[in-house]
N, C-alpha and C positions, 0 to 999 in steps of 0.2 A: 504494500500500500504506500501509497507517496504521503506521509505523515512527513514531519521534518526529519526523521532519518532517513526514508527510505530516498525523500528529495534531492537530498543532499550524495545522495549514493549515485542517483543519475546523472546527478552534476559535477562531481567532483570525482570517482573512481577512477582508475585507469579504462579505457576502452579496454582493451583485450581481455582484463579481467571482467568487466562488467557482461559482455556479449559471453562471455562461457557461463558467468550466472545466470543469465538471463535463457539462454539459449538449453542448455544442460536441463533443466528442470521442463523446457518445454518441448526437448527432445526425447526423454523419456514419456515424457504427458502424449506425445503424437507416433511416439512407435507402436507404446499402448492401442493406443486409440488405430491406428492402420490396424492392429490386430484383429478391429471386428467386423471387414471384410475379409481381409483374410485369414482370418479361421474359418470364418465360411465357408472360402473354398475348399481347404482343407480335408475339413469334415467332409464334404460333398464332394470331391473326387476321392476319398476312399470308399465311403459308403453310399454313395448316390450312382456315382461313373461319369462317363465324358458329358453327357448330356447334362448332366447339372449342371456340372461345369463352364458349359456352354448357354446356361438358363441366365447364372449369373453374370454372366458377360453382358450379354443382352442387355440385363436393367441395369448394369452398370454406368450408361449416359443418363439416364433419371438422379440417381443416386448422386452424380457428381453437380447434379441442378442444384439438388436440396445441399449439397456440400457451399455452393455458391451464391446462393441465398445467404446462408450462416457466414460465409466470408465474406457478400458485401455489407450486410450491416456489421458485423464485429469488424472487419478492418477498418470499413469508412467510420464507423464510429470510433474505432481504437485511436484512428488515425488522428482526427478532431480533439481528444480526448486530451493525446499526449501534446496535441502543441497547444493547447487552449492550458494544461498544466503545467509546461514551460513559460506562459503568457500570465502564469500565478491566477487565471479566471476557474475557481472550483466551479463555480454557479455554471457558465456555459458548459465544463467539461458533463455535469449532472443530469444537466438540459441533454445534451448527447447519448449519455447513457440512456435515458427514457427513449429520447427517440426512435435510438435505433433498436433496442427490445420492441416497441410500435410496429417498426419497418419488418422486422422480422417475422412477428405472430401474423402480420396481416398478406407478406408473400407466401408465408408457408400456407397459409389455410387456403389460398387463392391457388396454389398449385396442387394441392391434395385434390380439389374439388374438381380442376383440370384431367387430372392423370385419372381417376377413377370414375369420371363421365363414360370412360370406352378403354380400356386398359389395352383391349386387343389389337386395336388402331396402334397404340403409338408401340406396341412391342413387335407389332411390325413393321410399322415405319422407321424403328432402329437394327432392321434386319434378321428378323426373328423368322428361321423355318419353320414348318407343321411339327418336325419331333423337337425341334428344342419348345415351344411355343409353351406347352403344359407346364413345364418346370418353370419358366420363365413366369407366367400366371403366377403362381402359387406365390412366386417367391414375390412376386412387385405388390402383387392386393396389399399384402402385412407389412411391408418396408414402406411402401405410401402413406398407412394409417397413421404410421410411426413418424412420418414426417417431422412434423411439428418437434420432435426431444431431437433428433437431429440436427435441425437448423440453431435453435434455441442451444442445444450445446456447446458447436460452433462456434458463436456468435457470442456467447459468455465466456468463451479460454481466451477470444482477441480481448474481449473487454474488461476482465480484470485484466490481462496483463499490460493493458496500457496503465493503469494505473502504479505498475512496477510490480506487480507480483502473479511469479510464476509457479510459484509450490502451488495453490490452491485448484489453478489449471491443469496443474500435473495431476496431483490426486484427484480432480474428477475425472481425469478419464482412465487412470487409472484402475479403479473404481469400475467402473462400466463395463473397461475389457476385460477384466477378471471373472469377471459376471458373464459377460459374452461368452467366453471359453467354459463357464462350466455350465450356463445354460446348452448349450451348443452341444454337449458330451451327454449333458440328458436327454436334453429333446431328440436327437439325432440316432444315437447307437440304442439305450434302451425302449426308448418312445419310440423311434421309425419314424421319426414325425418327417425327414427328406428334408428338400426344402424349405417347405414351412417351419419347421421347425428351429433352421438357421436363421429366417429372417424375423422370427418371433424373438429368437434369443436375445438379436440385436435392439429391437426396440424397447425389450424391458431395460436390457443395459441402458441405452440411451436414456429411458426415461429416471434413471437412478445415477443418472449422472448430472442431468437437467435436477433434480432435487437437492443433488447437493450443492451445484452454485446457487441455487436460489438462498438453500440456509445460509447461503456464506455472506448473500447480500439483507437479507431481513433478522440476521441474527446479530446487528449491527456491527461484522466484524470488517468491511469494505470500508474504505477512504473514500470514494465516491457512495451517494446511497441512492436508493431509487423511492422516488416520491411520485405519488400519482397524478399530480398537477406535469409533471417530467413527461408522462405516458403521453400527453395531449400531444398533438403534431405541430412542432413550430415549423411553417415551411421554408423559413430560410437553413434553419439546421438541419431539418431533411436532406433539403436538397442538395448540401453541403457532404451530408453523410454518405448520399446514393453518388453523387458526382466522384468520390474518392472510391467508394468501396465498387462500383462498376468497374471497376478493372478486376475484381478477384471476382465477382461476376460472371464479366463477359468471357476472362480467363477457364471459368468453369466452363460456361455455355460451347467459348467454342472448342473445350476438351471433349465435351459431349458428342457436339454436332461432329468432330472428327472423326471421333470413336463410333456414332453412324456409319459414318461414309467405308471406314474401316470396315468393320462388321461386315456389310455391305457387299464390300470389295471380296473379302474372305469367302463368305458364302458361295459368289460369285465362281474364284480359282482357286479355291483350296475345301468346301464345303465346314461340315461341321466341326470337323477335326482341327481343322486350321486356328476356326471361332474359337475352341478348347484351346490351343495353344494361345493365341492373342490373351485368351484370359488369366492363364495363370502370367504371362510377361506382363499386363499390369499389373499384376500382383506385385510381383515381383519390383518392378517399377515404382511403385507408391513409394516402398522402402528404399528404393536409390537415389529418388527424389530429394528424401527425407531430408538430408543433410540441409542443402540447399536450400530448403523451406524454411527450417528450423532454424538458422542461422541468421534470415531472412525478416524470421518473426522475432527474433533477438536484437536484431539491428532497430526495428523499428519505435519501439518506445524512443532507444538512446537515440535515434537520428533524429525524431521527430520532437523530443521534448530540447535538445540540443537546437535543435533550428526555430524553434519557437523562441527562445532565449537568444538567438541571433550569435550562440559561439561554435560559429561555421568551422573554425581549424578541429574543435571537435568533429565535429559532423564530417567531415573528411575524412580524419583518422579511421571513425567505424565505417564507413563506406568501404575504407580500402584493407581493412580490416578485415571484413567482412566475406569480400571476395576473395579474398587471399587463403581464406579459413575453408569459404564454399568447394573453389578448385580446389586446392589439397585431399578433400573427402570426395571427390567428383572423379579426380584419378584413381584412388584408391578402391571407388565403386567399378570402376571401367575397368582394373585390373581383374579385380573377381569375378564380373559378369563375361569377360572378354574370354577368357582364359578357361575359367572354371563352373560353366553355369549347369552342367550337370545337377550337384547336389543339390541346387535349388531349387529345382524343378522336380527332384522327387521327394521334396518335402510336400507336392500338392497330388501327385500319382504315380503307381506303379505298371502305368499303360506304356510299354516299350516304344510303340509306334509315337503317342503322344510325346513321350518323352525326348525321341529323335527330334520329330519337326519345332519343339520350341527349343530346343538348344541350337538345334539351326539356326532360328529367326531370329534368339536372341543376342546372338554371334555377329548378326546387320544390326539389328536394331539398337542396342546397346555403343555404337560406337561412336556414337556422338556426347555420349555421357561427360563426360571432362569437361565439357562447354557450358554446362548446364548451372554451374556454379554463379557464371557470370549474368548468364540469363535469366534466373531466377532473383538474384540479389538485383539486378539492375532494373528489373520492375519493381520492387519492391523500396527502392530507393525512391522514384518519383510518386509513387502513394503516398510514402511516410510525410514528405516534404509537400502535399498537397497538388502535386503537378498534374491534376487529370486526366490531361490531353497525352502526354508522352508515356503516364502509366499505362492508360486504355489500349494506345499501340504498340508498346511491347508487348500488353498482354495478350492481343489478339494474332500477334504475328507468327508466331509457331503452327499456331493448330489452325488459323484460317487464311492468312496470306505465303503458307510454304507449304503447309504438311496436305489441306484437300487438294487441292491444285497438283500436288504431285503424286494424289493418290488416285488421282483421274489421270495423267501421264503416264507413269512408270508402266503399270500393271497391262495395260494392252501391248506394251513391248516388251515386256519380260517376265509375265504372268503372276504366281505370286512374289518372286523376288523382287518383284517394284512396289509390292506393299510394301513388304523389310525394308528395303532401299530406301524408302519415303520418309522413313524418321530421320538416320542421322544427317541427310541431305538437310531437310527443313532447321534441325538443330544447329548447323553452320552457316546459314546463312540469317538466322534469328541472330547467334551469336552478334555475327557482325553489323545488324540493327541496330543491336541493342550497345555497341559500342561508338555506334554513331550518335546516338542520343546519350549517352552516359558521360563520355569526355567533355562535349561542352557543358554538361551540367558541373562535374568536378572544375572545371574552370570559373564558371560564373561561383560556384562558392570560395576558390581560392582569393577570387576578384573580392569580394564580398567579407571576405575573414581579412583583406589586406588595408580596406578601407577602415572597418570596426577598431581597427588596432594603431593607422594613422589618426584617428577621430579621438583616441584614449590619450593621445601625446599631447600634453600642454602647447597650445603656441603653432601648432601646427595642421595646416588644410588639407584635405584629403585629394589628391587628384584628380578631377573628371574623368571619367572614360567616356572618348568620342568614339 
């Protein structure tokens, strides 16, 4: 909580050490929490077989909707939060937290009421065959219901921790996926419950996750508190909140919409098996992400309550920090997946056939990983800082100005190797987007840190920049 110690902890600590406190407690909170799709999987390719497998793939671009809903009110609000606490304004950052819990409860119910007007529509307009279709069914009815603890989880780990505290978001989801997993081991091997049973597991965890940030905020132990006059819609801090958090949004949407077209594609040149395979590599995936996220979500309090307070040489330091932390963990992932990606693959099945073709794919597909450090912190840098416009286009430029585009290219010339193909191609030239818009931002703060510090010298005027 940003009480006067914990203030003074984001103001004055070392960078390197503050982003591993920060980052640490919310890297454990998000590994956890990846646990409760994939254990899903898990379960479900031993006990189900490839076609489950292949169910969960399916709803998997729904799933990453409700994921982005929770990211864009928790980050556009996180975001707000921590420079409006940098800016010493409690009352606005409070304002914020209301409203983005509002923004939340009101997309998730508007998307539940969507998604289960016709379930079968949109599980086959995300590439659903006739034998995957049933599993897919089962499992989207109960993950939809559950909506709502999902987004609402989300959306509470960015918002305490902009307030400075990570332990509380670590132990909710802690909490959750523990509960996942042994929901998951009941309902699944004794019960037979199959699918349903995975996607039920998850929405109880969720909702006992969602329970415990709530106590955390009404059992007055939060530095921010949530008051009901809060809940009312200010529309300039909405708009405020949606304008920032639409990057982790639309970031969602067009993971979604790619992961369609993917799908899509797969069914297409590679049939179900393929789908099976794609699914456990985002599995797989979530966790090589990870770094990069979590690192990402570390930087963001200190950058963003740093640039509120206008001590940009800070704000640089974690920037560069940051990424230097991200690639390191980014090569480290590319070595194991590059090299070694057998074992991980049979943590989800012991299908021989299955097990060749995603060690295949994830032999292309993985080799854009090292890049992903930069990619991922470099959006995440123009959210914290308020930048809308340059976060929106990083965010969309992976999965909708490189990765559909060349997943309509590749595959008619080199069938499914132009699916694999299609990631780490889109990942290198993101890369280099995203360092087109990054350097002149690190310049304009250099500029910015060089003025603040001529303006502090007695006697002395700061130079114009023409």
């Amino acid at each position: 909580m940003i009480n006067n110690r914990n203030k003074s902890v984001l103001d004055d600590s070392r960078i390197g050490r503050l982003l591993f406190k920060l980052s640490l407690p919310t890297f454990i909170g998000m590994f956890v929490m990846t646990l409760y799709n994939v254990v899903d999987t898990i379960f479900i390719g031993h006990y189900v077989g490839t076609l489950g497998i292949a169910g969960l793939s399916i709803v998997f671009p729904l799933q990453l909707l409700s994921v982005g809903i929770g990211e864009m009110t928790g980050m556009g609000g996180a975001s707000l939060i921590s420079r409006s606490l940098g800016a010493g304004d409690k009352p606005k950052a409070e304002r914020t937290l209301g409203n983005a819990l509002t923004a939340n409860i009101l997309l998730s119910v508007a998307m539940m009421i969507a998604c289960l007007a016709n379930p079968d529509f949109w599980l086959r307009l995300m590439g659903s065959s006739e034998t995957i279709l049933p599993y897919a069914r089962e499992y989207m009815v109960i993950i939809i219901f559950g909506m709502l603890f999902m987004t609402f989880a989300m959306a509470s780990n960015n918002l305490i921790r902009a307030e400075g505290n990570a332990r509380v978001p670590m132990i909710g989801m802690i909490i959750g996926a523990v509960l996942n997993i042994i929901l998951d081991a009941i309902f699944i091997i004794p019960l037979g419950m199959g699918v349903q049973g995975a996607a039920l597991a998850t929405v109880i965890a969720q909702l006992i996750s969602v329970l415990y940030f709530m106590n955390y905020y009404f059992r007055g132990k939060s530095f921010l508190k949530i008051h009901t006059k809060n809940l009312i819609i200010k529309w300039q801090i909405m708009r405020e909140i949606l304008a920032i958090g639409i990057a982790s949004f639309v970031r969602m949407v067009a993971g979604s919409i790619s992961a369609i077209f993917v799908n899509r594609m797969l069914v297409t040149y590679g049939g179900d098996l393929a789908i099976s395979a794609f699914g456990i590599i985002h599995r797989i995936m979530m966790f090589a992400l990870m770094p990069a996220i979590v690192i990402g979500g570390g930087l963001q309090p200190i950058l963003g309550f740093n640039y509120g307070a206008k001590r940009y040489g800070r704000a640089i330091r974690a920037i560069m920090i940051a990424i230097a932390a991200a690639t390191a963990f980014g090569l480290l992932v590319f070595g194991a997946l590059y090299f070694a990606p057998e074992p991980f693959i049979r943590i989800f099945t012991n299908d021989t056939g299955l097990i060749a073709l995603t060690a295949y794919a994830a032999k292309r597909i993985f080799l854009g990983m090292y890049l992903i450090g930069v990619i991922m912190v470099g959006s995440l840098v123009f959210q914290s800082i308020g930048k809308a416009l340059e976060s929106f286009i990083t965010a969309v430029s992976r999965p909708i100005l490189f990765l559909i585009p060349l997943i309509f290219i590749l595959p008619p010339l080199w069938q499914l190797d132009g699916v694999w193909w299609a990631f780490p191609m889109a990942d290198g030239l993101t890369f280099l987007l995203t360092l087109g818009f990054l350097i002149p931002q690190l310049r304009e703060l250099r500029h910015k840190d060089r003025l603040i510090k001529l303006e502090a010298q007695p006697g002395v005027s700061p130079r114009p920049k023409f």
